[in-house]
Structures are given as C-alpha cells and as structure tokens.
N, C-alpha and C positions, 0 to 999 in steps of 0.2 A: 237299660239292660238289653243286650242284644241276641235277642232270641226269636229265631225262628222256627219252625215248624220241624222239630226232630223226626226222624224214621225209626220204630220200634223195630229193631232187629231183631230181637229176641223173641220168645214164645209170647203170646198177648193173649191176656184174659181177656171171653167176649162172657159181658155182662147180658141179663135176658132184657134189658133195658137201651142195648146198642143192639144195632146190627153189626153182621161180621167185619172186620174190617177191610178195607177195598185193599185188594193183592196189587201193590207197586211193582213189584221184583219178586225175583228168589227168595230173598230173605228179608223181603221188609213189607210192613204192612201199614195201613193211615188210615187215621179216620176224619171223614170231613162231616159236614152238615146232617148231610142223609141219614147218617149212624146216628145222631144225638136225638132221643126222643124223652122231652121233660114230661109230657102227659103220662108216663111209666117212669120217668127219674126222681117227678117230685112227690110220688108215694115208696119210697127206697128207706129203710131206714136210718141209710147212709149214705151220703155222700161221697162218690167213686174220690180215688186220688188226686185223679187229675184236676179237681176244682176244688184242689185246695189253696189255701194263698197262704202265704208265709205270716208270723205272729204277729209283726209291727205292720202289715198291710190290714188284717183286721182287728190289730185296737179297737177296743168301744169309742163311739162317741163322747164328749164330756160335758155335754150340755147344748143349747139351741146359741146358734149364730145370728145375734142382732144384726137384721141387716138393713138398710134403708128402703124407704114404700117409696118410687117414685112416680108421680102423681103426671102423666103426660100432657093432661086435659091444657093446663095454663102455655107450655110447649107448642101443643097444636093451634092456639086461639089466640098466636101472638101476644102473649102477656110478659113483656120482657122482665119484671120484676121475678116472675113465677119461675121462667127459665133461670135466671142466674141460681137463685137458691136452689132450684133441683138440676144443674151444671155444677155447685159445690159439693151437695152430697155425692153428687154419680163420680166426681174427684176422690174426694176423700175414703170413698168404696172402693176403688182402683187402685189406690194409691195402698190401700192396706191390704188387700186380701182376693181383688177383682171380681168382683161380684155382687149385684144388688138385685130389688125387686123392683117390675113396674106395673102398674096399673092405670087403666082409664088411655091402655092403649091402642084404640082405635077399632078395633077387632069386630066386624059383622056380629050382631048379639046370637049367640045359639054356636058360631064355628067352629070354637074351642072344646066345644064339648062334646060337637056332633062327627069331629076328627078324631077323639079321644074313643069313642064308642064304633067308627071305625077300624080303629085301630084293633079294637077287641074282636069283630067281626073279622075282620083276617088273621087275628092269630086264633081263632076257635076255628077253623077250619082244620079238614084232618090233612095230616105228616102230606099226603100225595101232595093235596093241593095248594098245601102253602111251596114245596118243592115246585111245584112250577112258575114260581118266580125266582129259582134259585139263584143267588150270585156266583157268579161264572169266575174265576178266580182272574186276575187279573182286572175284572169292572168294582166299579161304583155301587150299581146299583142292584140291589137282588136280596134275597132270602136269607140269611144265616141260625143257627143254634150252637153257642157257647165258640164263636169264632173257631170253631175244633178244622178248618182249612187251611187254617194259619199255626197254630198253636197248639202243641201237647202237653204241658201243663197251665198251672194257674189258670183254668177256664174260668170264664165269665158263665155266673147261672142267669144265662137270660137268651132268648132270642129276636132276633132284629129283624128289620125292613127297611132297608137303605135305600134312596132315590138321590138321585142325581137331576137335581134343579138348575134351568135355564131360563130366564124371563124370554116369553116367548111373544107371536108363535115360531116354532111348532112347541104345544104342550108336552113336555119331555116326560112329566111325572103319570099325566092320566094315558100317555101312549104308549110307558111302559107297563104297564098293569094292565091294560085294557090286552096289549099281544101275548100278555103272561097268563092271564086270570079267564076262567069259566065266563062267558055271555051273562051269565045271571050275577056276577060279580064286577059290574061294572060302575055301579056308586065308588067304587073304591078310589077309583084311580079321579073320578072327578073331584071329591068329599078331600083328597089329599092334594089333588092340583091347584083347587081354588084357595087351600089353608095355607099352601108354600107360596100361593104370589102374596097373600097377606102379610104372612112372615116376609119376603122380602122388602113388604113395604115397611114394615116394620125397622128392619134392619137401617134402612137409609137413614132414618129419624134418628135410629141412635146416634147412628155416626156421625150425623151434625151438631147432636145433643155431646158428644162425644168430644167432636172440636168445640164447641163452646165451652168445656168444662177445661181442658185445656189452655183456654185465652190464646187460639191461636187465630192471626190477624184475618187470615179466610174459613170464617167456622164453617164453611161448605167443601172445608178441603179432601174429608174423608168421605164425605157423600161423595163426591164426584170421583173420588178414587174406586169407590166399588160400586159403579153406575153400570159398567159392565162385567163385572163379579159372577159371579155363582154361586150356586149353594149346594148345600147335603144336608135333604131331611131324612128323621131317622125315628123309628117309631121302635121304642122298646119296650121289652116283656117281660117280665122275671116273673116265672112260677114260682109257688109258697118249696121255701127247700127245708128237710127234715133239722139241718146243723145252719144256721146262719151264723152261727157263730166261726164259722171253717169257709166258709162261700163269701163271695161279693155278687155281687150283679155287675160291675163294671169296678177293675181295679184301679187303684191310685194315679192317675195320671194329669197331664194338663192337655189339652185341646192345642191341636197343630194349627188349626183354624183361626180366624179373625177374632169371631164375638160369637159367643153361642147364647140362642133363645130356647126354654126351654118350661114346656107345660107339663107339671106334676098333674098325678092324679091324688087321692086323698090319704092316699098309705105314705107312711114318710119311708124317704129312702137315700137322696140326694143328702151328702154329706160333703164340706168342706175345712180344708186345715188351715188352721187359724189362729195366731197366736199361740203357735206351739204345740197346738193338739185338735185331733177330727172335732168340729161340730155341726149338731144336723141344723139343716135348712126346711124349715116344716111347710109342706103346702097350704099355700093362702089362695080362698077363691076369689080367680077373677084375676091374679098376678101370675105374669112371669118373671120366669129367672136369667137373669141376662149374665152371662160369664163373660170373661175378658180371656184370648187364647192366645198363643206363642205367635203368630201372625201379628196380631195387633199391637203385642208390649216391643219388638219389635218394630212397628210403624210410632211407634210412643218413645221410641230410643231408651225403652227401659223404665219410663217413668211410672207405669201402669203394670201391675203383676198380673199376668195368666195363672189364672183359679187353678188350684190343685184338689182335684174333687173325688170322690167316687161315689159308689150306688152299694146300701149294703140291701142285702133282700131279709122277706119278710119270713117265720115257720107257719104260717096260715091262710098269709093272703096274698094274692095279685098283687103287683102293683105296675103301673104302666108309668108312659111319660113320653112326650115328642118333642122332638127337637131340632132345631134348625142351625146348621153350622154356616157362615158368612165366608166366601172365597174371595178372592179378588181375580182377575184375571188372569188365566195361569203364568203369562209367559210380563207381568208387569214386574217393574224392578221394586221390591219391597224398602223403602226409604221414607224417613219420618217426615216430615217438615222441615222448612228453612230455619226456623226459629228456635229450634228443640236441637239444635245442632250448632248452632251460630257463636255462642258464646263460649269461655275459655274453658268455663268449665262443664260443657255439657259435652264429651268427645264420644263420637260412633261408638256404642254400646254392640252392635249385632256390623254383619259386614253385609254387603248388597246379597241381596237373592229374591228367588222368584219363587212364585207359590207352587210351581211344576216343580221344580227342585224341592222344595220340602215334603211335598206330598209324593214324591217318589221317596226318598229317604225316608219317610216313615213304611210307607209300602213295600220297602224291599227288605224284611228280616228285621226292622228296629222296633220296637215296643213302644210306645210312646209314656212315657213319666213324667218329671217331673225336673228331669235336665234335657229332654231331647233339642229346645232351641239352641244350650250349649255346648251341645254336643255334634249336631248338626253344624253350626259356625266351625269348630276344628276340624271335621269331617271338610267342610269348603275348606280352610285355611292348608290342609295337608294335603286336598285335591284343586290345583289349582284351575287344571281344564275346566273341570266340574262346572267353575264360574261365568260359562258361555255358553252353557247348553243348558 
C-alpha cells in the first residue's frame, strides 16, 4: 500500500490527549511525535481514528503457532550430528512460515533481561525527556510515538527507540544516547551498546546455521556476506489501549531486513500468519525469536519465506520487546549463491539490488507488508536507472 504521510487540510480536531497540531502552511496542519502522548491516550475510553486498522488487519488470533526450540549449545560445541538436526528443523521453519525459536544462545546470563528493564527506564521517562532523542525525520535513529511523522492513519499504538548499529569502534549506539540523554542517563546507551554487539554476534551464527540448513557447499557464505552488515536495534512499547480490538501495536507486515532477532517480554503479543490464519507466538524464557525478512528470501532465491507478523496490544498491560534487525552492507549487490541458481529449474526469483535501494524504497512513502519485495522488484524493472545507484 502506498502511503504516505497525508496533510489534513481541513479543520482538525485537537484531542486534550495531542497537542495542537504543528502549522505546515495555510491550510494544512501535521502531527508528528511530539503531539502523541499514550501516558493520557491509554486512559481514553476510545481510541482516536487514526489508530484504527482495517477488519482483516485485526482478525483474532486462531490459536498458538508450534514452532521449533532450537537448542544452539550442540552448534557452538562442534557437535556435528546436533547441527545437522537443528539445520533441518531451522529448514523446514523457513521453508513454511520463517520463523523459529532459539535457546541456549550464547547470551552473557543476566543481559536479556537487564536490556529489557532498560528499555522500561527509558520509556518511563517523561514526554520532554524521551523527546530528546527524537528521530529527526530523514535518520535511523531516534524517538518516535505511533510513527504519527510518517503516517495519518493506521497508527501503530506503540512507541519506539531506534538505533542504528555499527560493530565498532566508534560505539554508535552508546554515543548516541549518551549526546541525546541527561548525564544521569547514561547506563542506557551502554546496557543497549553492549546487548546490540551480542545480538550481532548472535546474528553471524545464524547465518552459518543458516547456510548449513541450506546444504550450501560454503556453509560460511552468509556469515561472511554480512561480516560488514549492520544493524537496527529497536526497543518497543505498546501501552495497555482501552479497544484492542481496533489497535495493533505494529500492523501486518514483513521485515525489509535480512533476519530479525527478537526478545519478548511475558505479555503475549507477537503474532504470525500461518497456514491461512494469525497465530500467536507466546513468550518462552530464555528464547528468541528469530524471523526470516525480504532481504534474506531474496539471498535464498525464494526458498525461504519472510515471516509475515504483527504485534497486537494488550486492554491492561505493557508489553515490551527488542529487537534486532540484520543489514548487509548498503551498497553490496544482494544475490543468492552459485548453487541456489545453477540448475534448470531454480531461475532468479528477485533481480540484483542493494540494501541502500531497498531501504530507501521503503523510506520514501511505501508502507512495508507483505508484497513490498515484489513490489519493489517491478518498481527496479520499470526504473531501470534505479539499478546503479
């Protein structure tokens, strides 16, 4: 769907829950981040219009998605029998629906949890001082509330904390928090620096774990492809909303991204489509949830389906959840393996592109769902310059 950020021409209700809307013009007025305040939206007995989502985006649930545990430990401890069998399952996960669980992944004991409860420390800060990290329209990384900078309807009830991850040095995540955030706010940006090089070590493993499950002849071919990658961690919020029934926390979409890692907290929320219909994915301690994104099924020539997910919110409680999204280097030419392309019947699924080309196409006006990789491909095919820059 291609939608971007409408200008309300017309007269605008200002709820006592927004502030007034910022004067663009004459005759139009916007509202970004600043205006959205959940600590007064999510005692509202209703949910404004704008965050509402259409009836097939909030379907119920239809039950819990079995999904596979996979157990690292044998992985990291060179146990080749243990890899192959948890290289099948992480297949046949990918292969149906993209998405599994892992455990006993490597993780400093106490990180996961001491990330998660900062997370809560910077979103309990009041409206000023989370606003001084604000995302500056155009960056990565910054502040938001219900994406309302980008988007006038279908808000998302939830707010964020995006960073823009660089295996370093220089530490990109604690140095941007540290020139954003109050002096006595400075665990933050370490407590989240030290969790996203974990996550990226994390990340590599898959990816070998990844070509192993594949039987591709170099199972180090996607470690080494995103050796100098990047990332985007993303710490999300969804306050208790009065209609969940009418709200999402994060609509229907698939991830533009490679592989996404991603720590629930113990409200369920995280929902994926699956044979035909939503079902939820309930937090297990101690696991992540590893997602397969339109990057990846793309380096997989298709073999592997990008998770089509969302986040529905709760009528009572918090729930959080962080997440790490896998880049590759922006300007690297996105193409599967020799083998995955070789034989007669296996022909170029997606056409060449770079990850700067995607992630501009998603940033300029396009919504991301649940066709954007094939949409973005015709988008390349009917712009041909496009294919060089």
């Amino acid at each position: 769907m291609y939608l971007d950020k409408t200008v309300l021409n017309s007269t605008v209700t200002v709820w006592p829950y927004l502030n007034p809307f910022k004067l663009k013009g004459p005759k139009s007025r916007e509202m970004n981040s600043s205006d959205v305040n959940f600590s007064l939206l999510q005692n509202q007995p209703n949910v404004p219009a704008e965050f509402f989502w259409p009836e097939k985006d909030v379907a119920p649930s239809e039950g819990d998605l079995d999904l596979p545990v996979i157990d690292l430990s044998g992985f990291f401890n060179g146990n080749e029998a243990e890899t192959q069998l948890a290289a099948k399952a992480v297949r046949e996960a990918c292969m149906a629906h993209g998405t599994f669980l892992v455990v006993n992944h490597g993780f400093k004991s106490g990180l996961a949890e001491k990330a998660l409860a900062i997370s809560s420390l910077f979103f309990g800060l009041s409206k000023g001082e989370k606003l001084k990290a604000y995302r500056i329209p155009g960056n990565i990384s910054g502040y938001t509330a219900g994406h309302s900078q980008r988007f006038s309807s279908n808000l998302p009830w939830n707010e964020t904390l995006t960073l823009a991850f660089k295996k370093g040095p220089p530490h990109v995540v604690e140095e941007f928090l540290t020139s954003r955030l109050d002096n006595d706010r400075q665990e933050i940006g370490k407590v989240f620096q030290e969790f996203c090089e974990a996550m990226n070590g994390l990340i590599m493993d898959l990816m070998e774990l990844l070509g192993i499950s594949m039987c591709l002849k170099d199972r180090t071919y996607y470690r080494r492809f995103f050796e100098d990658g990047s990332g985007i961690f993303r710490c999300n919020y969804y306050p208790p909303c009065k209609q969940p029934e009418k709200a999402l926390g994060v609509g229907p979409h698939n991830d533009p991204t490679a592989i996404t890692v991603l720590l629930q907290d113990d409200v369920v929320g995280l929902e994926v489509f699956a044979g035909g219909r939503w079902q939820t994915v309930r937090p297990r301690p101690g696991a992540f949830v590893v997602n397969v994104g339109d990057t990846f099924m793309a380096l997989s020539n298709g073999n592997y389906k990008s998770c089509y997910h969302r986040a529905v919110v709760n009528k009572e409680k918090v729930r959080r959840s962080l997440v790490f999204f896998s880049c590759p280097r922006e300007d690297k030419t996105i193409v599967p393996p020799p083998e995955l392309v070789e034989s007669k019947e296996a022909s170029r699924q997606y056409p060449d592109f770079t990850w700067a080309q995607l992630q501009k196409f998603t940033q300029s006006g396009y919504r991301v769902d649940n066709t954007t990789l094939h949409n973005f491909s015709s988008w390349l095919a009917s712009n041909p310059d496009k294919k060089s820059t």
